[in-house]
C-alpha positions in Angstrom: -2.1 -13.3 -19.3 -0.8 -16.0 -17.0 -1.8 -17.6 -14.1 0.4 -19.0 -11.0 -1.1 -20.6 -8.3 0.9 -21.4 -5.3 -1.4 -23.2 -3.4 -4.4 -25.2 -3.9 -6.8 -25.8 -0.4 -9.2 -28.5 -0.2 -9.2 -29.1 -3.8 -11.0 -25.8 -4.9 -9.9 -22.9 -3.6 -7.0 -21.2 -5.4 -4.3 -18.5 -3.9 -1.8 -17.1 -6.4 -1.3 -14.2 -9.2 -3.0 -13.2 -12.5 0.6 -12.0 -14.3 1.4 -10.3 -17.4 -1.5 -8.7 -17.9 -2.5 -5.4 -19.8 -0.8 -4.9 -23.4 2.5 -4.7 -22.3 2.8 -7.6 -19.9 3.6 -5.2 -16.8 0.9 -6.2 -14.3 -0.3 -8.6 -12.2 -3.3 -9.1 -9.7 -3.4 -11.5 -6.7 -6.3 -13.8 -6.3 -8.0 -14.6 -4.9 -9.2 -10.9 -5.9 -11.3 -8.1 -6.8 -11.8 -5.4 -9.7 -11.8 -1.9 -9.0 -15.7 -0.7 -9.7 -15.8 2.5 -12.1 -19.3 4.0 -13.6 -18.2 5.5 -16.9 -14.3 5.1 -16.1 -14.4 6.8 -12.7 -14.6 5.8 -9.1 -18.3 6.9 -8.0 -17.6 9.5 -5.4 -13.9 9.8 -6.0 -11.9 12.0 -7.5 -7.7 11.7 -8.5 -6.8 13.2 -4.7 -9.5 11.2 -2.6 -8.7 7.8 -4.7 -5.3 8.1 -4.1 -5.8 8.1 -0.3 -6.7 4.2 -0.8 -3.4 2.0 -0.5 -3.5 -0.7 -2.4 -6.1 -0.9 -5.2 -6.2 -3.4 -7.4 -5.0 -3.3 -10.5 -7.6 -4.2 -12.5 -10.5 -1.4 -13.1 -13.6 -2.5 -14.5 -15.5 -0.3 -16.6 -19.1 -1.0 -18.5 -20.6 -0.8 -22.2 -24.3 -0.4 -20.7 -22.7 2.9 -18.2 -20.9 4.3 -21.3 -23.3 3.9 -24.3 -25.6 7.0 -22.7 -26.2 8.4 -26.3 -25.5 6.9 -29.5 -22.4 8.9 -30.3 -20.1 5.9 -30.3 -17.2 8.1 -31.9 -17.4 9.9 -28.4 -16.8 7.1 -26.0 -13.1 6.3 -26.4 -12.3 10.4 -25.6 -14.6 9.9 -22.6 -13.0 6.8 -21.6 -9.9 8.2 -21.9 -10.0 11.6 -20.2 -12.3 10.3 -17.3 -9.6 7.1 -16.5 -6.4 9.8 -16.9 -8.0 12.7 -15.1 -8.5 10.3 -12.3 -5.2 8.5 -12.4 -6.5 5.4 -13.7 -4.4 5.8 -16.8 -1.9 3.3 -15.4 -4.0 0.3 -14.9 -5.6 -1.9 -16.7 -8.8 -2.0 -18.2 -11.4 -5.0 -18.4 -14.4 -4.5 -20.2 -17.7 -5.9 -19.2 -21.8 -6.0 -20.8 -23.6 -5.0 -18.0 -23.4 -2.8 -14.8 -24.3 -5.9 -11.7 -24.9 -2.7 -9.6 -27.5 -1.8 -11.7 -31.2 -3.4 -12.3 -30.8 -4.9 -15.5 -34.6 -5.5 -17.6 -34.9 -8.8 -19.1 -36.9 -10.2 -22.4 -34.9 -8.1 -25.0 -32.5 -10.5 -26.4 -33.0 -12.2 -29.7 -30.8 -14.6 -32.2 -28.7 -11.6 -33.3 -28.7 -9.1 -30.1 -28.4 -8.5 -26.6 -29.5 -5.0 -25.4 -28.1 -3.1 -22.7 -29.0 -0.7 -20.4 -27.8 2.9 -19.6 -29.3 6.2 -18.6 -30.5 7.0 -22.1 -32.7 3.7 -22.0 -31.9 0.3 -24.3 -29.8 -0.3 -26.5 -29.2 -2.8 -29.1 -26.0 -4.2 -29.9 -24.9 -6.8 -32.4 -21.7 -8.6 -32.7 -20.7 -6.0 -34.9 -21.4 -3.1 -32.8 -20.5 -4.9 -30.0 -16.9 -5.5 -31.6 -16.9 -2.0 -32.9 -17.2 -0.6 -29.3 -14.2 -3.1 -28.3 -11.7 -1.2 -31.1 -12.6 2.0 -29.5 -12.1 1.7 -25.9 -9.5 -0.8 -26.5 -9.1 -3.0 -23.1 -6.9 -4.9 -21.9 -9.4 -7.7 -21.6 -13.2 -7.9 -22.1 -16.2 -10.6 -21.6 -17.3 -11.8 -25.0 -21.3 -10.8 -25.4 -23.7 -13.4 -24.7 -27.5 -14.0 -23.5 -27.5 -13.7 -20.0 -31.2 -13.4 -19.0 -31.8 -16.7 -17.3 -30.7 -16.0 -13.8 -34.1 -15.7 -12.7 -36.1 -19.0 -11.2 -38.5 -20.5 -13.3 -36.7 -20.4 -16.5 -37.6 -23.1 -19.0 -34.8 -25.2 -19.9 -35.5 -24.4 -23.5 -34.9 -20.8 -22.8 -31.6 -21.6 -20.6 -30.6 -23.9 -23.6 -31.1 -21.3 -26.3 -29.0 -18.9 -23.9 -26.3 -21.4 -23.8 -26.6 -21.9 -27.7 -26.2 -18.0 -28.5 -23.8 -17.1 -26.3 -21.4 -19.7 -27.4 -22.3 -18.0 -31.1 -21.4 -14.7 -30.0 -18.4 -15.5 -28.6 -17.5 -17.6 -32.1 -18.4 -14.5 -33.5 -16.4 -12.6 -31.3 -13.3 -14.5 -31.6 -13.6 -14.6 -35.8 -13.7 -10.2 -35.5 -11.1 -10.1 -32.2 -8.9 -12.3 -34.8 -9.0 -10.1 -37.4 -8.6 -6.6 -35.9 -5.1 -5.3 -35.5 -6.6 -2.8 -32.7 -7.7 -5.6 -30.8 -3.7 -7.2 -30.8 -2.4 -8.1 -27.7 -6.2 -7.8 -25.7 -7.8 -10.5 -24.1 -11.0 -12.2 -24.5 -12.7 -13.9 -21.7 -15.6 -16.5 -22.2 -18.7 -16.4 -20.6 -20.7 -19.6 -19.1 -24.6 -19.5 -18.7 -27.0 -22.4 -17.9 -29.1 -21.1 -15.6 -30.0 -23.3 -13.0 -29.8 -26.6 -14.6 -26.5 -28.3 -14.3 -26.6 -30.0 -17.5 -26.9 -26.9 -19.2 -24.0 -25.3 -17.1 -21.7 -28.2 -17.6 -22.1 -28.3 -21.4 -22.0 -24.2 -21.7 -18.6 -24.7 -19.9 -16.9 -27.5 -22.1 -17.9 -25.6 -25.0 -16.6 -22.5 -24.0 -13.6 -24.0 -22.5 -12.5 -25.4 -26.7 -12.1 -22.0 -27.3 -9.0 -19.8 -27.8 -10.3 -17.4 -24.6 -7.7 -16.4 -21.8 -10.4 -16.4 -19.0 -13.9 -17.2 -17.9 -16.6 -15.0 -16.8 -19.5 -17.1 -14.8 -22.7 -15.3 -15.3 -26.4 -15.6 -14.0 -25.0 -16.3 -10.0 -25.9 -12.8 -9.0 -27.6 -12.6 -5.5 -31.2 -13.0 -5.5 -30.7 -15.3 -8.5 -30.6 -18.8 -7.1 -30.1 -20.6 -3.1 -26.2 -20.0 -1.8 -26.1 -23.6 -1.9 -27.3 -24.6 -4.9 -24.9 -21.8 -6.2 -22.2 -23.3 -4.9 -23.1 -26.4 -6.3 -23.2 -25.4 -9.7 -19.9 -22.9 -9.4 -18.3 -26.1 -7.8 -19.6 -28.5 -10.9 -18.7 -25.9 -13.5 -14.9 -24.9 -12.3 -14.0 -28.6 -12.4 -14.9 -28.4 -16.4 -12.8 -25.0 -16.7 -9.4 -25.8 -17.5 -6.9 -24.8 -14.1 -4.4 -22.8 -15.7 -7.1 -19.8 -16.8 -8.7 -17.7 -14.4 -12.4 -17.4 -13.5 -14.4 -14.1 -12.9 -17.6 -14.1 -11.3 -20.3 -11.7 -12.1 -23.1 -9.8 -10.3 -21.6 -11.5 -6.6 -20.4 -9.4 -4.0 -21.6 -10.0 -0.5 -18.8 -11.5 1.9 -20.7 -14.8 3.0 -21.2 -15.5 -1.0 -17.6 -14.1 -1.7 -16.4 -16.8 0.8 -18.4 -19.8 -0.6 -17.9 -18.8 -4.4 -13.7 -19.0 -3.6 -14.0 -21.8 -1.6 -16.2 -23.2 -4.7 -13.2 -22.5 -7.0 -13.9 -18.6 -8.3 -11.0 -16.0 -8.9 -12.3 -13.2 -9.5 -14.7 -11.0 -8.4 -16.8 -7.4 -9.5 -16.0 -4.7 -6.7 -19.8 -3.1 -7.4 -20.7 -3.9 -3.5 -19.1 -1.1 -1.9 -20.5 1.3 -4.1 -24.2 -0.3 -3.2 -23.3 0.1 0.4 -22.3 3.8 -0.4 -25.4 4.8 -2.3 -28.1 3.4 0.8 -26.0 5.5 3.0 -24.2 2.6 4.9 -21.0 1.9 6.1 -19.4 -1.9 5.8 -18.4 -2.7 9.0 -18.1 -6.5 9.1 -14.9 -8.7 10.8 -12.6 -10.2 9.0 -9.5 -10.4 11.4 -8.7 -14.0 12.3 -5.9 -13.2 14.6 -6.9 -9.8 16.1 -4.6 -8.5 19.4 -6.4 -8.7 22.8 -6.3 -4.9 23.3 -8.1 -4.2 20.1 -10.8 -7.1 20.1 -11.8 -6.1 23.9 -12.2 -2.5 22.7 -14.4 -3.7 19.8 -16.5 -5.9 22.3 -16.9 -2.7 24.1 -18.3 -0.8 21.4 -21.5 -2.6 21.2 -23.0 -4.1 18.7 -24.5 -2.8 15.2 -28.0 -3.1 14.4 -27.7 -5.4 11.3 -30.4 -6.7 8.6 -30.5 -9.3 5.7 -32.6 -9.4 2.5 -30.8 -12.1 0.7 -32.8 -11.6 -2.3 -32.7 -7.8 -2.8 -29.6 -5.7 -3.5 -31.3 -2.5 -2.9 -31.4 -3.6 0.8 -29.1 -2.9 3.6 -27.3 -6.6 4.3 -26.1 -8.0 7.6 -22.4 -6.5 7.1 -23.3 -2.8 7.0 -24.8 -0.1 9.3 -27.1 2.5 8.2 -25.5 6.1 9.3 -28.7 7.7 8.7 -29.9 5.9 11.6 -30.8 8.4 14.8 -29.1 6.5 16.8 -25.5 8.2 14.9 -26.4 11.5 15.8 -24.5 11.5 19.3 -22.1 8.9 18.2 -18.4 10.3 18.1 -16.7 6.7 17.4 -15.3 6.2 13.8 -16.9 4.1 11.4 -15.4 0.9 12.4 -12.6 1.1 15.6 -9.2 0.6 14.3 -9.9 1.2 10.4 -7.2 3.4 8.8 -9.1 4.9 6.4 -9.3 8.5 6.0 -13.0 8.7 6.9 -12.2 6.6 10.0 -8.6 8.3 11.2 -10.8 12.1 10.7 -14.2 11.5 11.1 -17.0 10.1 13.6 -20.4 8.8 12.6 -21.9 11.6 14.1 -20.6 13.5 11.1 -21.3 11.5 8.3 -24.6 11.1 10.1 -25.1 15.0 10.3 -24.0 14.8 6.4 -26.3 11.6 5.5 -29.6 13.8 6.4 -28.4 17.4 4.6 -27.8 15.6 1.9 -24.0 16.6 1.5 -21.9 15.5 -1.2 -19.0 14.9 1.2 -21.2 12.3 2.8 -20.8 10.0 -0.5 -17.3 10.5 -0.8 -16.7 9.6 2.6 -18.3 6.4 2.5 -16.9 5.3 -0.5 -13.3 5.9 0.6 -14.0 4.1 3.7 -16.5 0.9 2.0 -13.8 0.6 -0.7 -10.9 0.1 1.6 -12.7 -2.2 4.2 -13.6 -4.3 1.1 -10.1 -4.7 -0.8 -8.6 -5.3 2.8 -11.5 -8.0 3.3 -10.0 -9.4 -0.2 -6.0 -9.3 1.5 -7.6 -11.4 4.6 -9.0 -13.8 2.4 -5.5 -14.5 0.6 -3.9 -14.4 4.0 -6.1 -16.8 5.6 -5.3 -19.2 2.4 -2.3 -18.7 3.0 -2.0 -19.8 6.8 -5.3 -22.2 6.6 -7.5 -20.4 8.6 -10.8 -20.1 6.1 -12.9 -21.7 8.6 -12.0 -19.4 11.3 -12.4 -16.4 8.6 -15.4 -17.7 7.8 -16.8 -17.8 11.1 -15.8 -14.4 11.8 -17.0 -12.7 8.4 -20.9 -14.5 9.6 -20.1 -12.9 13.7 -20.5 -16.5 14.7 -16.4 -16.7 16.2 -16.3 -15.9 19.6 -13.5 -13.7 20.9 
């Protein structure tokens, strides 16, 4: 795994290509970027015919101990790995493994010196570094986040707990390195680091420098998710903690995936991020429908002027809540509406369908309604992730900024 950046903006914010990645060196993934969001190695929604519609996915897929550990047959999860990701043409790409599912709710107080539990639909589970290893050697990745204790993101945690988080994670991953070392499966896969500290920077400085001593290709930044802390004082930290993280290694950020927070985490010095957002969007029944065009042609910005404007809510602290860059198709108002999704999209949804239909399919409770939405939330995203490289490219963040947050007038 390799890193090239080809240009640096305002000290922080980093445009250029992940390369040679997956076990035979053949990929590469632009950043700034995002992963491809799987529940037990598939697309939600999607199968082989309806993912291939979708030009340009990344080529990166995530997939999730706490989706795949549904029973404790471990000897079963590398088949199930395997024929989900090749019967739906994701046996080309390459696979990072991560702890927990950030599209999921995630119970905390379960963690001890010696485990971390996870979460799937057959309940908790523990996992040691053993086990956690052993699951490693039988999906066999391309890269994975080492385990750690990640249950601080919530306010109010003491700084004894944050410092004991900081303390075992840098164990497990100590642990985790020793095992990775020693396991001819494991040859050629990558191990990224995580950093936790909570809110207090102190704690997130030292969890980085530590982390950053050892042999790991990459960093994962955990306890940001939304609801967890102020964008600010997010930004803050992300800002403090990247400047400790060595520049040729990239960083992934976890349990992030709203536009505005996308925005200040890259301009705060993130890589990476989790593609769990669209799906979210999907499974309220919503369609993403923000702006992200910078340099839009007259014809097409007067026609979205005349389109009106979408009914749009924020709860900043809630992911189980419609945000501010989505519309809710199961609104009445859809019923009569024969416009696509979002004017000018090239989607399939968008280029076949109105919102009258996915409406009509919202409140039947079709299964086409779901697959629809994902095709279309999944490729407004990724091409959200292409404006933000191109607006690196050309300098125009601000102005992509302004128009991700509606506040750039036409």
């Amino acid at each position: 795994m390799k890193l090239e950046l080809s240009k640096v903006v305002q000290g922080r914010c980093r445009l250029g290509q992940l390369k040679e990645i997956g076990r035979m060196g053949q990929h590469s993934l632009d950043i700034p970027g995002c992963l491809l969001y799987t529940h037990l190695g598939t697309v939600p929604h999607l199968t082989q015919d309806t993912l291939h519609t979708l030009s340009s996915l990344p080529t990166v897929t995530q997939v999730t101990l706490s989706n795949m550990l549904w029973d404790l047959k471990f000897v079963l999860i590398e088949l199930l790995l395997w024929f989900c990701c090749f019967s739906l043409g994701l046996h080309d790409t390459v696979l990072y493994c991560s702890l927990h599912d950030s599209a999921a709710h995630r119970p905390t107080g379960h963690t001890t010196n010696k485990t971390v539990s996870v979460w799937g639909s057959g309940g908790r589970i523990e996992l040691t570094v053993a086990k956690f290893m052993a699951l490693q050697r039988m999906v066999q990745p391309d890269w994975y986040q080492a385990m750690a204790d990640g249950e601080t993101w919530q306010t109010g945690t003491s700084r004894k707990r944050v410092r004991k988080s900081v303390d075992r994670s840098l164990a497990h991953l100590d642990e985790c390195l020793l095992v990775h070392q020693k396991s001819q499966e494991l040859d050629g896969v990558s191990v990224f680091g995580v950093v936790e500290g909570g809110d207090i920077l102190e704690e997130r400085l030292c969890s980085a420098r530590e982390t950053a001593k050892r042999p790991v290709a990459g960093f994962c930044l955990d306890g940001f998710q939304t609801g967890a802390m102020d964008q600010a004082l997010r930004s803050q930290l992300i800002a403090a903690v990247t400047e400790e993280l060595p520049e040729d290694k990239p960083r992934l950020l976890q349990g992030v995936g709203r536009p505005d927070e996308v925005l200040a985490c890259v301009e705060a010095g993130v890589d990476l991020f989790e593609g769990f957002f669209p799906f979210q969007a999907t499974e309220r029944g919503c369609a993403l429908c923000f702006r992200f065009d910078v340099t839009p042609d007259p014809e097409s910005a007067g026609r979205a002027r005349l389109t009106g404007v979408v009914k749009i809510y924020l709860h900043c602290d809630d992911q189980t809540h419609m945000t501010r860059f989505e519309m809710d198709l199961k609104d009445k108002r859809h019923q009569d509406d024969f416009r696509p999704l979002v004017e000018g999209c090239g989607c399939y949804c968008c280029r076949n369908h109105q919102r009258a239909y996915v409406h009509h399919l919202l409140v039947t409770n079709e299964l086409l309604a779901g697959v629809l939405l994902m095709m279309h939330n999944t490729s407004h995203y990724h091409s959200f992730f292409r404006a933000v490289r191109e607006a690196l490219a050309n300098d125009k963040m601000d102005l992509l900024r302004r128009r991700v947050l509606g506040t750039l007038t036409e």
